[in-house]
C-alpha positions as CSV (number, residue, x, y, z in Angstrom):
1,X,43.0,20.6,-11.4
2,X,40.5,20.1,-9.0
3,X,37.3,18.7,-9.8
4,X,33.6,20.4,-9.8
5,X,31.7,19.7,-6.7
6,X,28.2,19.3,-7.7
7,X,25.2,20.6,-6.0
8,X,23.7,18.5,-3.2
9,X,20.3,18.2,-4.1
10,X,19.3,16.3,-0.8
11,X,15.8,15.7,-0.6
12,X,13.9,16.7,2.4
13,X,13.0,13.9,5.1
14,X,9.2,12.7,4.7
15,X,6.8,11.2,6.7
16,X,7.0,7.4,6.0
17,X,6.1,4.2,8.2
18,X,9.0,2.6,10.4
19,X,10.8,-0.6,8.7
20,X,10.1,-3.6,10.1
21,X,11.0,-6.9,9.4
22,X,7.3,-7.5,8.2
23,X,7.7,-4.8,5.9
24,X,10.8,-6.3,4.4
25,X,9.8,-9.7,4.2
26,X,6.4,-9.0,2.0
27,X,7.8,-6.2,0.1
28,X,10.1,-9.2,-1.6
29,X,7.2,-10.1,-3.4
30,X,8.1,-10.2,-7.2
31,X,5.6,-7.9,-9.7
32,X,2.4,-9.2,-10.1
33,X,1.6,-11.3,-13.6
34,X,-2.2,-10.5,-14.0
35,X,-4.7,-13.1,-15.9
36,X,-7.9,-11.5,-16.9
37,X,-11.1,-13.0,-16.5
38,X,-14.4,-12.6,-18.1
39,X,-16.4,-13.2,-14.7
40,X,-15.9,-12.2,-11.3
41,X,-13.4,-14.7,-9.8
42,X,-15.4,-16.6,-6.7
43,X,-13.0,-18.3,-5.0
44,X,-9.1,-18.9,-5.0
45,X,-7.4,-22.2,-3.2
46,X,-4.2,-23.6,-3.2
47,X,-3.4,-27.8,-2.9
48,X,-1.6,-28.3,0.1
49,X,1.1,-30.5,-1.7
50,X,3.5,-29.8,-4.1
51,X,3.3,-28.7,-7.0
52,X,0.9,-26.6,-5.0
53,X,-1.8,-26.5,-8.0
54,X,-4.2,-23.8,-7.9
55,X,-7.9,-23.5,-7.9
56,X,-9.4,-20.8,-9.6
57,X,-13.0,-20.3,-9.8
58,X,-14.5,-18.6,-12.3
59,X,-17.7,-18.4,-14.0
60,X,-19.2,-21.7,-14.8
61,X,-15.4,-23.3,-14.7
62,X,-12.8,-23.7,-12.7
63,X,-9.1,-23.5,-14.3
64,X,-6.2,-25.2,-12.5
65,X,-3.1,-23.0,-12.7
66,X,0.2,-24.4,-12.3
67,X,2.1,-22.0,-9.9
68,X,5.7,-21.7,-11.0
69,X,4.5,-21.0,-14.5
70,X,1.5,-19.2,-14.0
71,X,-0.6,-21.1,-17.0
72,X,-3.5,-23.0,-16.7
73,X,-3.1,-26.4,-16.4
74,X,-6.4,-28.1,-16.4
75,X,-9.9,-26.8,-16.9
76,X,-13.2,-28.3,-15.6
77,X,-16.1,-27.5,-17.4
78,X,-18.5,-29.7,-16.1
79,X,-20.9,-27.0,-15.0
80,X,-24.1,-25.9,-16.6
81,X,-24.6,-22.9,-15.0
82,X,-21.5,-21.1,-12.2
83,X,-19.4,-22.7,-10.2
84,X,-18.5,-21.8,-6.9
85,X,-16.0,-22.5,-3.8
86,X,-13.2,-25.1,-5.7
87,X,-11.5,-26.5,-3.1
88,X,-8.6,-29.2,-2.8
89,X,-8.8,-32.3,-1.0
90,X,-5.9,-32.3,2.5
91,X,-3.8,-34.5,0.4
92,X,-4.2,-33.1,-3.5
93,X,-5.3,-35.3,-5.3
94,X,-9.2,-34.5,-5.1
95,X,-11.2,-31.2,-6.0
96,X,-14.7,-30.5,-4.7
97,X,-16.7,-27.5,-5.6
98,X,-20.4,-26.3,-5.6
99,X,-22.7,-24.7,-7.9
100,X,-25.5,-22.4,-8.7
101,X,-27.6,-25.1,-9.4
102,X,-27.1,-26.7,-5.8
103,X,-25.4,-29.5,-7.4
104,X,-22.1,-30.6,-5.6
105,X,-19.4,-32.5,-7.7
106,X,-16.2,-34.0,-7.0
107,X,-13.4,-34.3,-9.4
108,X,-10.4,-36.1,-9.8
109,X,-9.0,-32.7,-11.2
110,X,-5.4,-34.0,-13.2
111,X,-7.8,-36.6,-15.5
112,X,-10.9,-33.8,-15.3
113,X,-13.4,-37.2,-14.3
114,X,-16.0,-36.3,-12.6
115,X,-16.2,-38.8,-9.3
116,X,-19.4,-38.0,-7.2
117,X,-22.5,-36.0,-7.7
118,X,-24.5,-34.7,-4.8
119,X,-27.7,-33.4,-5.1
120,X,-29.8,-32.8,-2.3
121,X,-29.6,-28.9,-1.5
122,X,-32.7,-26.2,-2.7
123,X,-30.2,-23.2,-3.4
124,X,-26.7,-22.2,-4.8
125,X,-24.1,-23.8,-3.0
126,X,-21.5,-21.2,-2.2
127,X,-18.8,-23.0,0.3
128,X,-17.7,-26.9,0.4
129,X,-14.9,-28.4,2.2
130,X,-13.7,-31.6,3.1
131,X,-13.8,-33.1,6.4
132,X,-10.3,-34.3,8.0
133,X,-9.7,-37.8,8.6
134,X,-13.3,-38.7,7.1
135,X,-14.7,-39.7,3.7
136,X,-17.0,-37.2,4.1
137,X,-18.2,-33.6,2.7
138,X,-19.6,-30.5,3.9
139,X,-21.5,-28.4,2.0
140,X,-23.0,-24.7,2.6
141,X,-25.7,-23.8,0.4
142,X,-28.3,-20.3,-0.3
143,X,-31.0,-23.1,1.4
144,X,-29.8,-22.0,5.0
145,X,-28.5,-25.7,5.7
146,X,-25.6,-27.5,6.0
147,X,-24.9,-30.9,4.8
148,X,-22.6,-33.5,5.9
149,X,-22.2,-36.5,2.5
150,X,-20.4,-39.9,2.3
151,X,-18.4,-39.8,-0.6
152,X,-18.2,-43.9,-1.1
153,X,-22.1,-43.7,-2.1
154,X,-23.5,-39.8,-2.5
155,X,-25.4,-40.5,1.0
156,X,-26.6,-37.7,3.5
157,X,-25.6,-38.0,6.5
158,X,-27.1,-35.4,8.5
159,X,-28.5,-32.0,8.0
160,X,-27.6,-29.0,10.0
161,X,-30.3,-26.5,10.0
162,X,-30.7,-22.9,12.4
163,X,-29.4,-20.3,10.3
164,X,-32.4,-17.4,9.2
165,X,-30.4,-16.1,6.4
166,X,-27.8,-17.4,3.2
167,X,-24.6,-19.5,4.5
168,X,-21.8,-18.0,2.7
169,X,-19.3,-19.2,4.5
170,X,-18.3,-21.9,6.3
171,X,-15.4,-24.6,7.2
172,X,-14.6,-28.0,9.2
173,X,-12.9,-27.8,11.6
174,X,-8.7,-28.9,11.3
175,X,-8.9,-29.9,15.4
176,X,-12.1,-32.2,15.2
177,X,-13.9,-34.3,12.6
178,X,-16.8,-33.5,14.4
179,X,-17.2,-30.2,15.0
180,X,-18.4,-27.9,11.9
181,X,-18.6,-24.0,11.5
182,X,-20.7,-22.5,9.3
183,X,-21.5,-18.5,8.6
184,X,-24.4,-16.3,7.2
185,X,-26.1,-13.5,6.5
186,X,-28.4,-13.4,9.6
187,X,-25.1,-12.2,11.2
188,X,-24.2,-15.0,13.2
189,X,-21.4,-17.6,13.3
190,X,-22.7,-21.3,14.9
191,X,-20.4,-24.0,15.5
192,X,-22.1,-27.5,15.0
193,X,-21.8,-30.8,16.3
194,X,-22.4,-33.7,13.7
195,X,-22.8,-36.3,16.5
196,X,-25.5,-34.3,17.4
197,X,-26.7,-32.7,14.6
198,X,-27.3,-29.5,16.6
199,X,-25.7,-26.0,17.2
200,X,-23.1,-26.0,20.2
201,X,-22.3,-22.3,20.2
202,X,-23.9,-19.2,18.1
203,X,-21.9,-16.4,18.0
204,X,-23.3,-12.5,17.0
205,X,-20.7,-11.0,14.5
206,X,-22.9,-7.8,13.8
207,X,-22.7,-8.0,10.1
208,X,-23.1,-10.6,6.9
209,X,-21.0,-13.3,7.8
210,X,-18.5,-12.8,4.4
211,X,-15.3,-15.8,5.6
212,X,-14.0,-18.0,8.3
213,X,-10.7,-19.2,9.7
214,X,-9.7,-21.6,12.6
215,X,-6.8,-22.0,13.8
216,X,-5.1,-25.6,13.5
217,X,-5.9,-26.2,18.0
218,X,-9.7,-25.6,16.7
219,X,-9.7,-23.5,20.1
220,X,-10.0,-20.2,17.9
221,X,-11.6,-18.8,15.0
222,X,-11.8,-15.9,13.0
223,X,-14.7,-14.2,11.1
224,X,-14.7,-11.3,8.6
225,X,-17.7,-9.4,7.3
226,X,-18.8,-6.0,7.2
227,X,-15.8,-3.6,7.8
228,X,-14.5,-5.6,10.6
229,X,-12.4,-8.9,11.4
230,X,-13.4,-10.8,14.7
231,X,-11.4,-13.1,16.5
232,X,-13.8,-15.7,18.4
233,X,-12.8,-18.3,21.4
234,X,-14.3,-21.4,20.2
235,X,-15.1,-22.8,24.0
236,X,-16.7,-20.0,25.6
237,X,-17.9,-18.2,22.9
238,X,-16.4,-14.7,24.2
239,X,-14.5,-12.0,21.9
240,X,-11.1,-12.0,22.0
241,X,-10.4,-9.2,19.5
242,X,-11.8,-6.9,16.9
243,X,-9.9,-5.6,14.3
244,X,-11.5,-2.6,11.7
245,X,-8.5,-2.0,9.8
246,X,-10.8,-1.4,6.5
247,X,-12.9,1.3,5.1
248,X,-14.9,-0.8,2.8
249,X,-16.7,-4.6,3.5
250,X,-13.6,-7.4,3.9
251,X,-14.5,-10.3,1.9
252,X,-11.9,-12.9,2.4
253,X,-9.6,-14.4,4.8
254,X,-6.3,-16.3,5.1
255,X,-3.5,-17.7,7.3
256,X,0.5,-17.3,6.1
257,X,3.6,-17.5,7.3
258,X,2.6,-20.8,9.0
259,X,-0.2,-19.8,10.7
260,X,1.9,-17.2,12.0
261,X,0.0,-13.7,10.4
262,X,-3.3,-13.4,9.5
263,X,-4.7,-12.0,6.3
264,X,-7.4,-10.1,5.4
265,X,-9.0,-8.6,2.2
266,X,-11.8,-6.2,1.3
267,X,-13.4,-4.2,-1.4
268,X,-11.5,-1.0,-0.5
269,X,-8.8,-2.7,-2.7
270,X,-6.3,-3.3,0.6
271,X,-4.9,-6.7,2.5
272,X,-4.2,-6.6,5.5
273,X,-1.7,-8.4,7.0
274,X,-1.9,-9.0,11.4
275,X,0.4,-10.6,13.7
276,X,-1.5,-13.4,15.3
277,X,-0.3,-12.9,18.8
278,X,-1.0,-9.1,19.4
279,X,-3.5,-8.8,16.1
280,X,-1.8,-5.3,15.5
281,X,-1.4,-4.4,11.6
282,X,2.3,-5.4,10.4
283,X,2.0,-4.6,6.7
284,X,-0.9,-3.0,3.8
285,X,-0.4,-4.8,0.1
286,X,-2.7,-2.3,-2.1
287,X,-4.0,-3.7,-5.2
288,X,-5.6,-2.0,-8.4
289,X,-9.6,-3.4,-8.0
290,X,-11.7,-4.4,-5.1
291,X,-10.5,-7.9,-3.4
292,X,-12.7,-10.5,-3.6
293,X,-11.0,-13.4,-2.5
294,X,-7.0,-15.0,-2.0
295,X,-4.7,-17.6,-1.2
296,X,-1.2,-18.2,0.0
297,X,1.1,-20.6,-0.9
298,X,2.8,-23.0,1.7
299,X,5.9,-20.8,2.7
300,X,4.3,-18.2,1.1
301,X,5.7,-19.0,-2.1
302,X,3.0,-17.1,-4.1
303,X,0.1,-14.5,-3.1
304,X,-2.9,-15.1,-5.2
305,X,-5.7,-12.5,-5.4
306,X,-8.8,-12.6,-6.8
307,X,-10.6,-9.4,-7.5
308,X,-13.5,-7.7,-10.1
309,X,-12.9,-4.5,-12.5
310,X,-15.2,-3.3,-14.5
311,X,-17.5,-6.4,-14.4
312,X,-14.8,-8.7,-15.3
313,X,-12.5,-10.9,-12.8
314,X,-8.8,-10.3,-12.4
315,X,-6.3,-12.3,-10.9
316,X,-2.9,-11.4,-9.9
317,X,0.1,-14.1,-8.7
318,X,2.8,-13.0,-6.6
319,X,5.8,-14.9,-6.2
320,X,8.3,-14.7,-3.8
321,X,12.5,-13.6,-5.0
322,X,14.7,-16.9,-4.4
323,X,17.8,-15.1,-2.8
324,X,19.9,-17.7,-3.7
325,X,18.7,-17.5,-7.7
326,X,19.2,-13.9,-7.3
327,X,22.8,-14.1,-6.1
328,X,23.7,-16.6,-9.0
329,X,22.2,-14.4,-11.5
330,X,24.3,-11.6,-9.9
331,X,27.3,-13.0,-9.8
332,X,27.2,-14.4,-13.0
333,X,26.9,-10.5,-14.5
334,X,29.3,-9.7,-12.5
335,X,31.7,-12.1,-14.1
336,X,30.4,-11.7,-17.4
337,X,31.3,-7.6,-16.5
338,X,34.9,-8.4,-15.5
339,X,37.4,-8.1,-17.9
340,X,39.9,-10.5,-16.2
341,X,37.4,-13.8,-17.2
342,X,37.3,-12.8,-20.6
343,X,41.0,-13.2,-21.0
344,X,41.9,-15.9,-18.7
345,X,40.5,-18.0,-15.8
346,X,43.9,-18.1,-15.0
347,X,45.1,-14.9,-14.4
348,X,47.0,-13.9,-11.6
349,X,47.6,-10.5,-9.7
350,X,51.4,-11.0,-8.8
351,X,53.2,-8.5,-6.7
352,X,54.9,-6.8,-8.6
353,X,52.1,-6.1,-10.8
354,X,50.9,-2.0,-11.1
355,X,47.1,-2.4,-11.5
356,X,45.7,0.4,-13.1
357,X,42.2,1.3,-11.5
358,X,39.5,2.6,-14.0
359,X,38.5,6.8,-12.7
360,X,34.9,7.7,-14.1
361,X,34.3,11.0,-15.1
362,X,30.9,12.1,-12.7
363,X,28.2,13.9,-15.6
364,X,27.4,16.7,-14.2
365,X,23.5,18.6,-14.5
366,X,23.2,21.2,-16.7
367,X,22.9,23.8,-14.2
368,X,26.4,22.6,-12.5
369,X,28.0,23.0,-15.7
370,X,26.6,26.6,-16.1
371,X,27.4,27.4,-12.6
372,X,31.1,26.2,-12.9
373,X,31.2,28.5,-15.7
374,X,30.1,31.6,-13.6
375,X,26.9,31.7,-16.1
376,X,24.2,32.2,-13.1
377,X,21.4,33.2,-15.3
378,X,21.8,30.3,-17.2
379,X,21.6,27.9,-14.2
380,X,18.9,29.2,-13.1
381,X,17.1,28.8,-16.6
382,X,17.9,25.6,-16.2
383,X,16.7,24.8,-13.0
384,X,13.1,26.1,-13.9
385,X,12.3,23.8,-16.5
386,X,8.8,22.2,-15.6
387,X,10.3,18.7,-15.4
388,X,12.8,19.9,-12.3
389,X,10.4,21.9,-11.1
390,X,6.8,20.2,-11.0
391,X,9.2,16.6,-10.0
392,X,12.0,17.5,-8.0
393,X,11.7,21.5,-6.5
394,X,14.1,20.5,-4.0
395,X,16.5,21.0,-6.8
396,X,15.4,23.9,-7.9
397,X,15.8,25.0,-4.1
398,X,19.6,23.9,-3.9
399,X,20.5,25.8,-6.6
400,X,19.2,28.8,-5.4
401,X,21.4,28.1,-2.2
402,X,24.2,27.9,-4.7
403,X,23.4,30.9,-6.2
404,X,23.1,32.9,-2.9
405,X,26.3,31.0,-1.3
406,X,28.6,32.5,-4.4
407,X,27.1,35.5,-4.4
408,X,25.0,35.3,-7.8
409,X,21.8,34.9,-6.8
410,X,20.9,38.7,-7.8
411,X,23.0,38.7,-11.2
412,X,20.9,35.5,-12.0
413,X,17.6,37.3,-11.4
414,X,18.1,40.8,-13.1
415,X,17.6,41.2,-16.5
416,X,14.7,39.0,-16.9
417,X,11.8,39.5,-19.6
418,X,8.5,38.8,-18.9
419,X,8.7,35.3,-20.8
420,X,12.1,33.9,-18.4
421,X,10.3,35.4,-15.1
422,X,7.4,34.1,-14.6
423,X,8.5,30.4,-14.3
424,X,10.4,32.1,-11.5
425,X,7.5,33.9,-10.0
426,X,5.1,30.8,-10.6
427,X,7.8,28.4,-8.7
428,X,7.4,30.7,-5.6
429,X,4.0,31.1,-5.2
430,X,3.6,27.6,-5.3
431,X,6.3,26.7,-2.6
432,X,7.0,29.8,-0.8
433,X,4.7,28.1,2.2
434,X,6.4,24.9,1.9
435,X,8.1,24.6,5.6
436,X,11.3,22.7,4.3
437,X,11.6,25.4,1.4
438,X,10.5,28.7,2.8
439,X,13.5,29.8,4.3
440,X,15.9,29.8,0.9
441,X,12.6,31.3,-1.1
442,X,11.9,33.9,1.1
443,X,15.5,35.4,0.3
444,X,14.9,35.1,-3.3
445,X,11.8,36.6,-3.4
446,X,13.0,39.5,-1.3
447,X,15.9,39.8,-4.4
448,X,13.2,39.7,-6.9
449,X,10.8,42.4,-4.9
450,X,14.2,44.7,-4.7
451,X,15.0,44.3,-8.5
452,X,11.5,44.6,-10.0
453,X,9.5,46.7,-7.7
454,X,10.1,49.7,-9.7
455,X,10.0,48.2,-13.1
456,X,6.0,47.1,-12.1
457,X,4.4,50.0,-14.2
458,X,6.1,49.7,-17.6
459,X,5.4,45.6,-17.2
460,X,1.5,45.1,-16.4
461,X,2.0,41.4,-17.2
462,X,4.0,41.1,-13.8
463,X,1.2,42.5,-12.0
464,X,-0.9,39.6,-11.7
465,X,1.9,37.0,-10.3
466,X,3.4,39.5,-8.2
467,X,-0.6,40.2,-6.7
468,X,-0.7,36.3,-6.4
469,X,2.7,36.2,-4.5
470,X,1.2,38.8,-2.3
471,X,-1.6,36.8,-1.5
472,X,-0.1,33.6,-0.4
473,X,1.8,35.4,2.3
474,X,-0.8,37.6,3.3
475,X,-2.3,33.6,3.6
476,X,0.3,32.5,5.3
477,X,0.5,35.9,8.0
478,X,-2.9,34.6,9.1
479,X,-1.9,31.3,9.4
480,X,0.6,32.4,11.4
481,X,-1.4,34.8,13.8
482,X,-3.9,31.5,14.4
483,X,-0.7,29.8,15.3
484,X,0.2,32.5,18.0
485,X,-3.3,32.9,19.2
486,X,-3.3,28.7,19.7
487,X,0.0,28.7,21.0
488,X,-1.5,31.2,24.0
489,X,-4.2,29.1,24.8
490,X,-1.7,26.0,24.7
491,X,0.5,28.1,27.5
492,X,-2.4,28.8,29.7
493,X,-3.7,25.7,30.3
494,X,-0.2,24.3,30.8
495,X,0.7,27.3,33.4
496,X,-2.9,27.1,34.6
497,X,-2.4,23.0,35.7
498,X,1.2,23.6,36.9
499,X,1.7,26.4,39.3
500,X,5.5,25.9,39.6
501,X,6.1,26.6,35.8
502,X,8.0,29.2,35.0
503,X,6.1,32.2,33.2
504,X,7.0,32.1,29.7
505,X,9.4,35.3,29.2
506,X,7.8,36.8,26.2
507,X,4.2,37.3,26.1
508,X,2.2,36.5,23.6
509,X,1.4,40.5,23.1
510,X,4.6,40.9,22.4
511,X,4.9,38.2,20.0
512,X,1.3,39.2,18.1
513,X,2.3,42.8,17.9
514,X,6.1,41.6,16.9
515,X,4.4,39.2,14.0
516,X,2.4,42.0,12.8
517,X,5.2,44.5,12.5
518,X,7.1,41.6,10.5
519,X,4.1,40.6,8.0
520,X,3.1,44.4,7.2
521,X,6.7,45.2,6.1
522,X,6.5,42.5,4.2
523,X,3.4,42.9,2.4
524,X,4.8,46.5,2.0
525,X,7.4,45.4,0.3
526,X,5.5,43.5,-2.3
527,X,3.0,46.2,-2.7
528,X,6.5,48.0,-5.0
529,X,7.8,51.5,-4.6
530,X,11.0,52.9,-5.1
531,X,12.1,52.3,-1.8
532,X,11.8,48.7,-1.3
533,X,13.2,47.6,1.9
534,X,16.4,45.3,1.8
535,X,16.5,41.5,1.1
536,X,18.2,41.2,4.5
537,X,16.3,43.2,6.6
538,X,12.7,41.9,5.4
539,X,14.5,38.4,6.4
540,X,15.3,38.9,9.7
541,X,12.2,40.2,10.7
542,X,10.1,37.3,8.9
543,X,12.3,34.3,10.6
C-alpha cells in the first residue's frame, strides 16, 4: 500500500543577510554564561598569556576570572573608593589599575600584593597602561594630564599637559616607547612625545573622545566616541575613514582575529565587527543591555562584554566550539547509538550476510491524517488552531492548497456555525494582503462569499468579520490604484529620457479603468446577495 504523502508546508523565502564566512565564523560562538554585578562594570582586559586571566573591573574591586571556567579566581580589594581601567602587564604577570581617588596601584595579581603606589594626580584616574619595553607607567586622569611613572621607585617622570576637558581614554603606543596617545572630552585625540614632553599631533574627533586603538606599525589609530568610529593616520594627521555604524554613543573598542577585524561597541546594545582593510561592516553581535566595554581573547577564544541593566553591571563570556571536541563528543553518541558496539567490537558484516535496514514510520500532522481520511472539515479545524495559525500561517495556507487541489476546499467550508467560522474569517483578514499568501486566500474567500452570502441575515454575528474582510480589500484596491498611478509616472520619465523605447502597449487608462472593474466586482461580491458571482470568475479578474 502506498504511503500518505504529507503536505509540503514550505515556508516562503525571506529577506535575510548573505552568508559570509564572517558570519559563520562568529556565529560559532557558544551561549553566553552571564555573571551579574552589583556596579556598572568599567573596564574588561584580557592577559596576553595563557591562561589568558581576565580583568574585570567593577565597583571598588577588580575580580580576576579564569577563562575556561568562567569563576573568579582572585579578587583585589585594595580600593577605598572605585576602581577603574585594570589592565595586564605585556607579559602577565603584573596588573595596574586606577582609581577614583587618583591613586594608581600596581599589583602582583596571583598573590593579591600590592607592589607600587602612585599618587600624584588631582582627579579620578580613568585609563593606565603600561609602556612597552620600559619600566614605566602611563596614567590618564579627570585632572586633564597625563603622567609618565618609574615603577623601580614611584617617580614622575614627566607630565603631559594640553587637554581642556577629562582624559578618558588613552594608550601607549605598541610601535614606540616614546610616543603616547591620550583622548578627551574636549573632543580631541593628541599624540605625545615623552622626549619632549609636548603634543606632536592633535587630531579633532568631533565628539567625547570615549576609546582608542593603534594598530601594532603605530602608523594608525582608531578613535570611538559619539556615534561614530574614526580611523586616524598617525604621521599626517589626515582621516582615513569614518564609520557610523551605530544609533546610540559607542563606548569601547577592540582588535580580533589578529588584528585582522576591528570591534566596536555602543550603548544601543550592538558590536560591530569591521574588516580592517575595507572598514566595511562583516557581522552585528546584539546583546540584551547597553555595551559598556569588551575584550577578546587571543584567537578569539572568548568574547567578553561588559554592560549596565537596571543600575547594575552584567557580564557575559563567550567562548568559541572546539570542532575537534565537538566531533569526539559526536562520535562517541554515535557509537553509544549503534547497536553493533553493544554486542561486539568484533563484529563483522560478511557477504553472505542479509542486513536488515530499520524503516521508520513518518508521524503525520493532524490535518494529514484527516485529509487521508477524506474528513476535509476536520483538517481544516485543525489547521486553524491559534498555535498553527498565529506561528506558522504558511501551513494553514498549504492546506488550503490541499483542500482546493482534491476538490474539498468547499465541502470543508460549508456547514460552519458561527463558533468554527470565524477563526476562518479572522485568519483572512489578517493575511489576505500578505503577497506570498494572497493568491491561495483569495480563492477561499471567494468560496466562503459564494456559501454564506445569503445566509448573512439570519447570522448578524457574521456581519462584522465579513464588514472587516471588506475593508481590507477595499484597503488593498487603493493600494493598488497608487501602485498604477506610480507605475505611470515611473513609465514617463523612462520614455521621456529614451526616445527609442518602445511605447508600452497598454496604457495606463486601460489598466486604471481595468483595476477598477476588478475591485468593484469584488467588493460587490462581499457586500452578499443571492447572486454572488463565481469563485472563478472574481479570480481571474482580481490576478
Amino acid at each position: 500500500m502506498a504511503s500518505f504523502k504529507k503536505t509540503l508546508t514550505r515556508a516562503y523565502q525571506k529577506s535575510s543577510t548573505k552568508a559570509t564566512p564572517d558570519i559563520a565564523y562568529w556565529k560559532k560562538l557558544e551561549f553566553p554564561v552571564t555573571v551579574k554585578e552589583f556596579t556598572a562594570i568599567d573596564y574588561v582586559d584580557v592577559s596576553p598569556v595563557d591562561p589568558y586571566y581576565i580583568a574585570v573591573t567593577s565597583g571598588p574591586k577588580i575580580d580576576i576570572y579564569h577563562r575556561q571556567a568562567t569563576q573568579v579566581w582572585r579578587t583585589i580589594t585594595r580600593f577605598q573608593r572605585l576602581a577603574y581601567g585594570g589592565k595586564f602587564k605585556q607579559d602577565g604577570q603584573l596588573l595596574l589599575a586606577g582609581s577614583e581617588d587618583g591613586q594608581v596601584k600596581l599589583f602582583n595579581y596571583k598573590q593579591k600584593q600590592l607592589l607600587r603606589l602612585f599618587k600624584g594626580h588631582e582627579g579620578p584616574t580613568h585609563r593606565v597602561d603600561f609602556i612597552p619595553n620600559l619600566p614605566q607607567i602611563v596614567t590618564f586622569s579627570d585632572d586633564k594630564t597625563a603622567i609618565v611613572w618609574d615603577m623601580s621607585d614611584e617617580s614622575r617622570i614627566c607630565t603631559l599637559s594640553g587637554h581642556t576637558d577629562f582624559i578618558r581614554a588613552g594608550m601607549a603606543s605598541p610601535a614606540s616607547e616614546n610616543i603616547l596617545l591620550s583622548g578627551s572630552y574636549d573632543h580631541t585625540v593628541k599624540l605625545w612625545d615623552t622626549r619632549t614632553a609636548s603634543s606632536v599631533l592633535t587630531v579633532d574627533h568631533g565628539a567625547p573622545v570615549e576609546s582608542l586603538v593603534c594598530f601594532p606599525s603605530g602608523g594608525v589609530f582608531v578613535s570611538a566616541g559619539g556615534c561614530e568610529v574614526k580611523v586616524w593616520d598617525a604621521i599626517a594627521g589626515r582621516l582615513l575613514s569614518q564609520l557610523s555604524q551605530h544609533h546610540k554613543t559607542v563606548t569601547c573598542l577592540s582588535f580580533a582575529s589578529d588584528k585582522k577585524r576591528l570591534m566596536s561597541g555602543s550603548l544601543d546594545r550592538h558590536v560591530k565587527i569591521y574588516d580592517v582593510e575595507t572598514y566595511s561592516l562583516v557581522h552585528t553581535i546584539d546583546y540584551p543591555a547597553p555595551v559598556l566595554c569588551m575584550a577578546v581573547a587571543p584567537g578569539d577564544s572568548t568574547l567578553v562584554v561588559g554592560m549596565i541593566s537596571s543600575g547594575s553591571g552584567l557580564m557575559s563570556f563567550q567562548h568559541r566550539r572546539n570542532p575537534d571536541t565537538t566531533t569526539d563528543s559526536l562520535s562517541s553518541k554515535e557509537k553509544a547509538a549503534n547497536i553493533r558496539s553493544t554486542l561486539s567490537e568484533d563484529l563483522r558484516i560478511m557477504p553472505e550476510d542479509h542486513v536488515v535496514q530499520y524503516a521508520a514510520n513518518d508521524k503525520l500532522a493532524k490535518y494529514d491524517i484527516m485529509l487521508r481520511k477524506f474528513k476535509f472539515s476536520t483538517a481544516l479545524d485543525a489547521a486553524m488552531k491559534k498555535f498553527i495559525c498565529n506561528k506558522t500561517p504558511n501551513v494553514s495556507v498549504a492546506v488550503f492548497q490541499a483542500l482546493i487541489r482534491c476538490g474539498g476546499i468547499k465541502t470543508a467550508v460549508a456547514g460552519r456555525n458561527v463558533k468554527s467560522l470565524t477563526p476562518l474569517l479572522t485568519f483572512l483578514k489578517k493575511y489576505i494582503r500578505h503577497p506570498a499568501y494572497k493568491l491561495v486566500l483569495i480563492d477561499v474567500a471567494n468560496i466562503v462569499i459564494d456559501v454564506y452570502s445569503d445566509t448573512l441575515d439570519e447570522t448578524p454575528a457574521l456581519v462584522l468579520p465579513f464588514t472587516q474582510l471588506k475593508d481590507e480589500i477595499e484597503a488593498e484596491v487603493r493600494l493598488s490604484r497608487e501602485h498604477i498611478s506610480l507605475m505611470g509616472a515611473i513609465e514617463m520619465f523612462f520614455t521621456a529620457s529614451n526616445q527609442e523605447r518602445p511605447q508600452a502597449t497598454t496604457s495606463i487608462e486601460q489598466l486604471t479603468a481595468t483595476s477598477a472593474v476588478c475591485n468593484s466586482d469584488v467588493l460587490q461580491a462581499l457586500e452578499g446577495g443571492s447572486r454572488a458571482r463565481s469563485a472563478e470568475a472574481v479570480l481571474v479578474e482580481v490576478s
